[in-house]
C-alpha positions in Angstrom: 0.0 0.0 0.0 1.6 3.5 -1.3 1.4 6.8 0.7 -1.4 7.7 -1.3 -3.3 5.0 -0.6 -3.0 5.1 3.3 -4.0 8.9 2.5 -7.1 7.7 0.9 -8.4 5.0 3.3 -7.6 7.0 6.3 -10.3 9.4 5.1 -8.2 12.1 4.4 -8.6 13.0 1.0 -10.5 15.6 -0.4 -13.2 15.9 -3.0 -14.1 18.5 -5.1 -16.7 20.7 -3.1 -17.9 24.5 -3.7 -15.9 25.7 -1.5 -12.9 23.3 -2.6 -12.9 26.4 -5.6 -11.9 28.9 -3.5 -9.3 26.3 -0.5 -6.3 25.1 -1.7 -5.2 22.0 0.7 -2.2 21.2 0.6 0.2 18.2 2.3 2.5 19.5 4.7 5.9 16.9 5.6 4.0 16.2 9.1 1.3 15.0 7.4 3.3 13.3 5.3 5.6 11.7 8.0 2.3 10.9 9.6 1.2 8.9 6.9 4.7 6.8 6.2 4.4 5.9 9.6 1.1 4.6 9.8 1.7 3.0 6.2 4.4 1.3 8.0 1.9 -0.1 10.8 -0.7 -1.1 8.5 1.4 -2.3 5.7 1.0 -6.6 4.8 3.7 -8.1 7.2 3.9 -11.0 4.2 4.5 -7.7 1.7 6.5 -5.7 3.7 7.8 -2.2 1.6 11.3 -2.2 1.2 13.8 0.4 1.9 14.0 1.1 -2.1 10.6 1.7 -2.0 10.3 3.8 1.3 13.2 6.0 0.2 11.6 6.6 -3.3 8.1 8.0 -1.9 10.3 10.2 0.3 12.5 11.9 -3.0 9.2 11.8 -4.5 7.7 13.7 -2.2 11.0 16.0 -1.8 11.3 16.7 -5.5 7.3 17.7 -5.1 7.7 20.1 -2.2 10.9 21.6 -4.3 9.0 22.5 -6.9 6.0 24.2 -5.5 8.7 26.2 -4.0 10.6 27.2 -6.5 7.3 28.4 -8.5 6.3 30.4 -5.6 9.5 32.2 -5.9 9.5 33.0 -9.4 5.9 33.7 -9.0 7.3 36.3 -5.9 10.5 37.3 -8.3 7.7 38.0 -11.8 5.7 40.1 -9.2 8.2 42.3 -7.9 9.5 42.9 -12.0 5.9 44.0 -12.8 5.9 46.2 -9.8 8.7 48.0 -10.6 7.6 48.0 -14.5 4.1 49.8 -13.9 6.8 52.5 -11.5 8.9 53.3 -14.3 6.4 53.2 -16.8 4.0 55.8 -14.7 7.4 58.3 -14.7 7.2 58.4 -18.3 3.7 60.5 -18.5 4.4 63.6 -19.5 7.8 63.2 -21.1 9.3 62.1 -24.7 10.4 58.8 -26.0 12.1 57.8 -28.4 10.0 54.4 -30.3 9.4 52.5 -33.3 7.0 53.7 -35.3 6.4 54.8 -39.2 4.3 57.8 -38.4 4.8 61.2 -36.3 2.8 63.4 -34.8 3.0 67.6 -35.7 2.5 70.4 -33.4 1.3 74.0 -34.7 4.9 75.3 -35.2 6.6 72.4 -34.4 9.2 69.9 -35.5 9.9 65.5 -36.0 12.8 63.9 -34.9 13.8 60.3 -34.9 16.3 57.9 -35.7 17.1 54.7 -38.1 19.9 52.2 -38.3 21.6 51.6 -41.1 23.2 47.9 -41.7 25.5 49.5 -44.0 27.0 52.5 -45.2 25.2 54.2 -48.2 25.8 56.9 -50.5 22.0 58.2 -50.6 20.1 58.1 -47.5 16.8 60.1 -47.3 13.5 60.6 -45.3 10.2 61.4 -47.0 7.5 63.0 -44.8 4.0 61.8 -46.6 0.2 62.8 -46.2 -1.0 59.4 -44.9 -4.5 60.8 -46.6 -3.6 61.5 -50.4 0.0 59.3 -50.1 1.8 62.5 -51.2 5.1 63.2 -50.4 5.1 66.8 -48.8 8.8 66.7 -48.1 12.0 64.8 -48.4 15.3 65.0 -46.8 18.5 64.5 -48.1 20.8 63.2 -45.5 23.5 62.4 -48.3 25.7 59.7 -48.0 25.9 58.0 -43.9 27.9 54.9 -42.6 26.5 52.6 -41.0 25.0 52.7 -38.0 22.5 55.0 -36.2 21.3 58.2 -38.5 19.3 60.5 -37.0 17.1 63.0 -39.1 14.9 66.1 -38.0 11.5 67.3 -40.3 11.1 70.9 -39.6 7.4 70.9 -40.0 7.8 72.6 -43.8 7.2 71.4 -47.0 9.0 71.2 -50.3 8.0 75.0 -50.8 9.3 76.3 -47.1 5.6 76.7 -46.2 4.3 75.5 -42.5 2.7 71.8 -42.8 -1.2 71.6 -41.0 -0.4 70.0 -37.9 -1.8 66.1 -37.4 0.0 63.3 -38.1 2.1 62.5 -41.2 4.0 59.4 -42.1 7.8 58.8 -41.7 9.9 57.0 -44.9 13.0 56.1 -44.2 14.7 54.6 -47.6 18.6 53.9 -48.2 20.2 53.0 -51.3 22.2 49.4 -50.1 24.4 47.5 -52.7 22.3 49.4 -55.2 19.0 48.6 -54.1 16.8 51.3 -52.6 16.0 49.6 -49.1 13.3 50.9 -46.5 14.2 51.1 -43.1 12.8 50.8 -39.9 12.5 53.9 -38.2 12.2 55.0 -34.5 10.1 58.6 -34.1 10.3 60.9 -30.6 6.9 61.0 -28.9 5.1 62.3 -26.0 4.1 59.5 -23.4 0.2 60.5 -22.5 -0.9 57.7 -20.4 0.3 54.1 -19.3 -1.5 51.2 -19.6 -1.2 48.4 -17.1 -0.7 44.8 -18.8 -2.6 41.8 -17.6 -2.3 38.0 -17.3 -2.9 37.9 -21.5 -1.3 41.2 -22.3 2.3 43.7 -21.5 2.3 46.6 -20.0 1.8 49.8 -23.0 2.7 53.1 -23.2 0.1 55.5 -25.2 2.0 58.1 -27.6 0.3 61.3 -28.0 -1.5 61.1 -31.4 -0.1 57.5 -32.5 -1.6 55.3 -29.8 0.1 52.3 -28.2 3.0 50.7 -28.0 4.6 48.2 -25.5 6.4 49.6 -23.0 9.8 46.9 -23.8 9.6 48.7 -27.4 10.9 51.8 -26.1 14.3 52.2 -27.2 15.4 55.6 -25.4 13.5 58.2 -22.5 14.8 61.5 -23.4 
């Protein structure tokens, strides 16, 4: 007779009840101690367990206990991360970040700024600034050739003709010419954090740009 069947025909195991929902039992080494001893009474004196056998329901039962703790731990240790996640993330309202994203938004009599890496160096690198409603390009700069690596760009908030752009929200091109093939690029645009929103069991913790909504709060490459 195994420790789990002394458990069960000393009437101590539990069936699943209403309020079994909302108790977790659990078995404590007293309780199981308790029951390896009075296994050891009760057991068939012509089928006696042997020591193998003995010592095989106790590393069982070790390797059981060892686990439960170690997931409370890392359950403790993924707890205090998302704590101090949601703190950082609620010091962001307020201030600008730097994020991927292939659309900016304008201020009246303002300006875009952001950044792209380049995997190589190129002899024509440029930025168009489109309407995102007609697909016209308003504006492109020429950043001229760049080596590889990090290029940053700034759009003034004027078009082709010097004139000031409506303010709203345009989108960002980055394109570089690569081993003679004009390659698009990923770009990352400076935004205005406006709120934080906290992540759940299914979903991560976002943070909502001003005029470009969400983005996850581990995509955030630089607070400036």
């Amino acid at each position: 007779m195994s420790a789990i069947d002394t458990f069960n025909s000393l009437g101590l195991a539990t069936t699943a009840t209403a309020s079994a929902s909302t108790q977790k039992q659990s078995l404590g080494q007293d309780q199981f101690l308790k029951l390896l001893t009075t296994q050891l009474t009760h057991q068939d004196p012509l089928k006696p367990m042997d020591n193998g056998e003995f010592l095989g329901q106790m590393a069982q039962f070790s390797t059981v206990s060892g686990i439960q703790d170690l997931q409370a731990s890392f359950k403790d240790f993924a707890g205090s991360i998302s704590s101090n996640q949601a703190l950082q993330a609620s010091g962001l309202v307020g201030r600008r970040v730097s994020a991927p994203s292939t659309e900016a938004l304008l201020g009246a009599g303002g300006s875009v700024s952001g950044d792209f890496e380049l995997p190589s160096s190129s002899p024509e690198v440029t930025v168009k600034i489109i309407d995102p409603e007609t697909g016209a390009t308003i504006r492109t700069i020429d950043k001229g050739a760049q080596s590889a690596g990090t290029t940053t760009f700034t759009w003034d908030g004027k078009d082709g003709n010097g004139n000031l752009a409506d303010p709203g929200v345009y989108k960002i091109e980055a394109a570089a010419k690569i081993d003679g093939v004009n390659t698009v690029l990923a770009t990352n645009v400076q935004s205005l954090v406006k709120s934080v929103t906290m992540g759940s069991s299914n979903s991560s913790m976002q943070v909502n740009l001003d005029g470009l909504g969400p983005v996850k709060f581990s995509q955030i490459k630089q607070i400036l």
